[in-house]
C-alpha positions as CSV (number, residue, x, y, z in Angstrom):
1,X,-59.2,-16.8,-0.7
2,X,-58.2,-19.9,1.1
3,X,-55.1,-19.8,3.7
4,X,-52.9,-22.6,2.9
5,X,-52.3,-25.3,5.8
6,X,-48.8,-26.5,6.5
7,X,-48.5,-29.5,8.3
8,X,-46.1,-29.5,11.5
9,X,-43.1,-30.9,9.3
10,X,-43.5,-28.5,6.7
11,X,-43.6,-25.5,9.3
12,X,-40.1,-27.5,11.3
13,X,-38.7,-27.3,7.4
14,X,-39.7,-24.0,7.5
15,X,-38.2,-23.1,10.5
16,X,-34.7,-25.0,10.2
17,X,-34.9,-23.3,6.6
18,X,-35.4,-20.0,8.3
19,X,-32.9,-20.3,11.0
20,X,-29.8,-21.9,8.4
21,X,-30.6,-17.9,6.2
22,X,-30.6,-16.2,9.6
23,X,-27.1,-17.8,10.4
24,X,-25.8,-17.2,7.2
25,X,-26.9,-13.4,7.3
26,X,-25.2,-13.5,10.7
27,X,-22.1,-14.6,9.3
28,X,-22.4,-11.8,6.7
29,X,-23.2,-9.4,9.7
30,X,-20.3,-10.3,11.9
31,X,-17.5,-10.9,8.8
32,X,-18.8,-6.9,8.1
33,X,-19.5,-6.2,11.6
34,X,-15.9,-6.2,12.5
35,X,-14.4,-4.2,10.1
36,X,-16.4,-1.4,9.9
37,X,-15.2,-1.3,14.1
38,X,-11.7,-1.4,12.8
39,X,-11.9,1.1,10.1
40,X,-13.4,3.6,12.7
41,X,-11.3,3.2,15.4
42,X,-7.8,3.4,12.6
43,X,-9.7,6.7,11.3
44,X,-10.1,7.9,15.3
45,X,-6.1,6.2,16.1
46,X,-5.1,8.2,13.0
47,X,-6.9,11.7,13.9
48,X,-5.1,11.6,17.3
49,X,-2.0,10.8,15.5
50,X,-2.3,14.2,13.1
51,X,-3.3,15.9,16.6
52,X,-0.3,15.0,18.0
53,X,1.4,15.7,14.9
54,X,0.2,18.8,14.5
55,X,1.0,19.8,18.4
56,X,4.5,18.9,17.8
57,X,4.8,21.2,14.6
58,X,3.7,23.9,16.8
59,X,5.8,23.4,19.5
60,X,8.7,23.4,17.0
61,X,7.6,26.6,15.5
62,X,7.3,28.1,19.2
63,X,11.1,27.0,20.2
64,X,12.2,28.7,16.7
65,X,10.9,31.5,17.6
66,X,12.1,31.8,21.2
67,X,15.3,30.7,19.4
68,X,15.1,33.9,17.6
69,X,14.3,35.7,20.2
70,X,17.5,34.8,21.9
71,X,19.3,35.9,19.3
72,X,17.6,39.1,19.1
73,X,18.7,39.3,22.7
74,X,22.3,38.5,22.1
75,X,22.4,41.0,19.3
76,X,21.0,43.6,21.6
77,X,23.9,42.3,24.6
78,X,26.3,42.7,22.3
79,X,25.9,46.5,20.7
80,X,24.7,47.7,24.2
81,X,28.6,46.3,25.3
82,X,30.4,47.5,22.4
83,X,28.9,50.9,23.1
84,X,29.6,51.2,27.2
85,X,32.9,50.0,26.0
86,X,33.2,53.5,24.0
87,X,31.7,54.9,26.5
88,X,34.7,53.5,29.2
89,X,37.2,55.7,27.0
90,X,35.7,58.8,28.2
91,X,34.9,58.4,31.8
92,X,35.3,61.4,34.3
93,X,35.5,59.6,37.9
94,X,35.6,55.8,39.7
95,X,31.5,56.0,39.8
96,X,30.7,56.5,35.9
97,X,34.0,54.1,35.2
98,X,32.1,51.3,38.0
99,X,28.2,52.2,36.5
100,X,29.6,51.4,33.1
101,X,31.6,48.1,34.2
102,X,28.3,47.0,35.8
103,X,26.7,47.7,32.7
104,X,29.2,45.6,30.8
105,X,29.2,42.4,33.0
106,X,25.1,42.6,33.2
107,X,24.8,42.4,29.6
108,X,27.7,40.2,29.2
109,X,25.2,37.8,31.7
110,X,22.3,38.7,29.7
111,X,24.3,37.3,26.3
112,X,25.6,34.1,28.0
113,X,22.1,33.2,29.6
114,X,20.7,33.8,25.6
115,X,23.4,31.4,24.6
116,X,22.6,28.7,27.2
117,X,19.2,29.2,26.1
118,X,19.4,28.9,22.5
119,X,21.4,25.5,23.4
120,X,18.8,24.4,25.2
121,X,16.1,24.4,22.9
122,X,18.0,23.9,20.2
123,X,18.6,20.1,21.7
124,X,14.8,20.5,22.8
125,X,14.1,20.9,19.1
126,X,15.8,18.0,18.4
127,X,14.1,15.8,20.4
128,X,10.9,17.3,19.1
129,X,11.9,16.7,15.2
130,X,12.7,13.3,16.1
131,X,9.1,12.5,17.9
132,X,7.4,14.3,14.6
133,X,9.2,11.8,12.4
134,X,7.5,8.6,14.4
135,X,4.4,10.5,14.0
136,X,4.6,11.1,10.6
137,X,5.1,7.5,10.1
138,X,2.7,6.0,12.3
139,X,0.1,8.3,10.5
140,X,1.5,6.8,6.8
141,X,1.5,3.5,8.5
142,X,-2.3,3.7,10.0
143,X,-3.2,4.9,6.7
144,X,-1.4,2.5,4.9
145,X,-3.7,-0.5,7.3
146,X,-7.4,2.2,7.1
147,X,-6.6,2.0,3.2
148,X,-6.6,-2.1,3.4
149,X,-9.4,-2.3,5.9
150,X,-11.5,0.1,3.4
151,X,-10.5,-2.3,0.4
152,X,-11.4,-5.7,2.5
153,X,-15.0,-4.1,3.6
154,X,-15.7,-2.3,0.2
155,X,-15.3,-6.2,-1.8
156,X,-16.7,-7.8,1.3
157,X,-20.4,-5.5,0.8
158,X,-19.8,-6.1,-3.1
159,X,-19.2,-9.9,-2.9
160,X,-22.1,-10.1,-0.6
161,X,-24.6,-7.9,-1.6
162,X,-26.6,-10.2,-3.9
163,X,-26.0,-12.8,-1.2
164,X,-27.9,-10.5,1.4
165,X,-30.7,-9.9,-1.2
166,X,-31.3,-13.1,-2.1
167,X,-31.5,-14.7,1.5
168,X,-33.7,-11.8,2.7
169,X,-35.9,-12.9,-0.2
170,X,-35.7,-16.3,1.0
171,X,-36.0,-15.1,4.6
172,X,-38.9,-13.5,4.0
173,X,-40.8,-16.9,2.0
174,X,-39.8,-18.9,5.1
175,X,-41.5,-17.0,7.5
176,X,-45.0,-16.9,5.5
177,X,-44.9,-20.4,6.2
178,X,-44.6,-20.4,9.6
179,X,-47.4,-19.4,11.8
180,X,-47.1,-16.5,13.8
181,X,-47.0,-18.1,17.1
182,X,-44.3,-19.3,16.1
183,X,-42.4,-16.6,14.8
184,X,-42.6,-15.1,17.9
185,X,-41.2,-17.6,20.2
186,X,-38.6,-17.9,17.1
187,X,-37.6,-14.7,17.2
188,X,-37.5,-14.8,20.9
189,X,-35.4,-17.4,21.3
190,X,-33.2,-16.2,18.8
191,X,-32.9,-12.8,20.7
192,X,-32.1,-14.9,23.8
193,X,-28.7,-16.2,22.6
194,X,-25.6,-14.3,21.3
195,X,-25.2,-17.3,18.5
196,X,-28.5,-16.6,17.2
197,X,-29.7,-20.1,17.3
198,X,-33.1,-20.8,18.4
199,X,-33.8,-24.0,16.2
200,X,-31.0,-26.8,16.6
201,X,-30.8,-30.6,15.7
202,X,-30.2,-33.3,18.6
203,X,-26.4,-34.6,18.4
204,X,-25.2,-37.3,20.2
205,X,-28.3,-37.2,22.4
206,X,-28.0,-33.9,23.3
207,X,-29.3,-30.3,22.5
208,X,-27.2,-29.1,19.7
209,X,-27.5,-25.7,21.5
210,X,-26.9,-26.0,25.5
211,X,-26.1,-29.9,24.8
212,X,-28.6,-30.9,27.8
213,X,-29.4,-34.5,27.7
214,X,-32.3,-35.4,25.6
215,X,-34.4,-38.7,26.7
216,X,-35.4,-41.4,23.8
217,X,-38.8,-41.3,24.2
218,X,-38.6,-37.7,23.3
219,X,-36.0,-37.9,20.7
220,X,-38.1,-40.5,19.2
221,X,-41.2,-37.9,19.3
222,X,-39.4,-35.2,17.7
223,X,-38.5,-38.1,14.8
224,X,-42.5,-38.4,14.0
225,X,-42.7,-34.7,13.2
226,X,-46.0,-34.5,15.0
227,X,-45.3,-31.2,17.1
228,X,-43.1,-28.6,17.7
229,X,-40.8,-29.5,20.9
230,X,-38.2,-27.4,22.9
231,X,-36.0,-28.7,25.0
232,X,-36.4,-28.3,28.7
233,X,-33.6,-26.7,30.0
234,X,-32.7,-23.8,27.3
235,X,-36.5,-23.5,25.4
236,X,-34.7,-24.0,21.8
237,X,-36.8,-25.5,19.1
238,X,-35.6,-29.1,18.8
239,X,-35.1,-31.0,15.3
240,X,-34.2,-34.1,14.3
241,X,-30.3,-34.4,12.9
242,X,-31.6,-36.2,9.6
243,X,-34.4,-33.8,8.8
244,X,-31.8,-31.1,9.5
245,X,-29.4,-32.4,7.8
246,X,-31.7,-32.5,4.5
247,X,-32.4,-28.7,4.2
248,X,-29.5,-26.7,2.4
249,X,-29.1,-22.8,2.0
250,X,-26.4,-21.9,-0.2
């Protein structure tokens, strides 16, 4: 079977063909590559926010119960005094009558110091309640944003799905026609620069990628079609702005 022939302008066609569905696919790439970054990094910023949530409850939880136990305390403080009080009535000399006193004023200490303490983490629990509500709604407001982002990216893989199958398609067509040579250094070039853009048209003179001068005489050689020509200074493939101009991806 004979291999079909392309001539030089056919396989510069070819190639500004191919790099016009490569940019468009890049488009597609970054307009999805974005989002999917947001929606991890909400998930992550809303994980440490239920974290933090959940901390909180449990610090709440730990200053009820040392509330309770305060109480318990105070309870304890208080039946201990009523009975060395009864026990005051019946005292036989100045040492059971000063044992019993000390008694008295240590658990009278004990029950203050349990007050003080309740109060103290009963204003700590406060605080904590309060820094549980802003956590609860940064969480329903992160959500709220993840549940957007999630929407946006889901219609943005719908809406360009077809797209994406239909220019690798086309992708795929263009680079049969172009000889494998060339692919490489395409490819190469194209590897070379974050934009992506190893084949650009000559504007105002210039490279339409690094906008080095070009000279006429080889502007007007790149016009003829005759061979492939890079420009010196960044190796990009170099086109004409008319012939460019005259191949359209949609």
């Amino acid at each position: 079977m004979a291999v079909k022939e392309f001539s030089i302008e056919e396989k510069l066609v070819s190639l500004i063909r191919l790099q016009k569905i490569d940019s468009k696919m890049d488009e597609i790439r970054i307009l999805k590559g974005e989002l999917p970054m947001e929606v991890k990094d909400l998930e992550d910023e809303i994980e440490g926010l239920h974290a933090r949530q959940t901390r909180i409850e449990e610090e709440i939880n730990g200053v009820l119960e040392f509330i309770e136990q305060k109480k318990e305390i105070i309870k304890e403080a208080q039946a201990l005094i009523k009975k060395y009080e009864k026990q005051s009535e019946n005292v036989k000399n100045n040492r059971e009558f000063e044992a019993i006193n000390k008694e008295i004023e240590t658990q009278t200490l004990e029950e203050k110091l349990a007050e003080k303490n309740i109060k103290d983490a009963t204003e700590d629990m406060a605080e904590k309640a309060k820094q549980l509500e802003l956590a609860k709604k940064a969480v329903a407001a992160k959500e709220g944003n993840l549940a957007a982002k999630k929407s946006e990216l889901e219609k943005i893989i719908k809406e360009t799905e077809k797209e994406e199958k239909q220019f690798a398609k086309e992708m795929e067509e263009a680079r049969t026609e172009v000889e494998d040579r060339l692919l490489l250094s395409y490819d190469r070039i194209r590897n070379n620069f974050r934009n992506g853009l190893a084949v650009v048209p000559i504007e105002r003179d210039s490279c339409g990628g690094c906008f080095h001068a070009i000279p006429p005489q080889k502007q007007s050689e790149i016009k003829l079609h005759k061979k492939v020509m890079g420009c010196e200074n960044c190796g990009r493939i170099l086109v004409d702005a008319d012939l460019n101009d005259s191949i359209e991806v949609k």
